[in-house]
C-alpha positions, 0 to 999 in steps of 0.5 A: 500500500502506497502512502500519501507524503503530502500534506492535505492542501490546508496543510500546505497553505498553512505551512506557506503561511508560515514560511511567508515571503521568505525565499532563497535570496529575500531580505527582511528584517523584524522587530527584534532582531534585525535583517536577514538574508534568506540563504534556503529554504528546507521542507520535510526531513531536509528541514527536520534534520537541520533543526533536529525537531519534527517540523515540516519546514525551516529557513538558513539566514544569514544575519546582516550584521553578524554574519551569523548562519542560523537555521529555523522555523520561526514562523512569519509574523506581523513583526517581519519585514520584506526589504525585497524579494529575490530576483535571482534564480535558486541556482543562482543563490546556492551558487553564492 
């Protein structure tokens, strides 16, 4: 018997929800923790892996001002901020 991997279409609008405009080569900022470049974004067990929890995604940013590379899920909220929405490829990023 073949199971069905993907998540029910409410699943996924939420997990989009969730995720927000961030992708591979977006910047944003928030509230409380300053600006970010979106390195990748991670579904399923590439993502669980990372953060070592049962998640259906997660996010690799770069911290603008540290440097620092950190990988989450923290969910998109009303304190996040687009700067402005890749306009290179996924290839093109990774290739960075």
């Amino acid at each position: 018997m073949t199971m069905n991997t993907m998540p029910p279409s409410s699943a996924r609008q939420d997990v989009e929800a969730e995720i927000g405009p961030r992708q591979a080569g977006a910047f944003y900022s928030n509230d409380t923790g300053g600006t970010f470049e979106v390195l990748a974004v991670l579904r399923g067990e590439e993502a669980r892996a990372a953060v070592n929890r049962r998640t259906d995604w997660a996010v690799v940013t770069r911290h603008l001002a540290t440097e620092n590379v950190t990988t989450h899920c923290m969910a998109w909220t009303t304190s996040d901020h687009l700067i402005c929405r890749s306009t290179r490829s996924a290839e093109e990023v990774a290739a960075r």
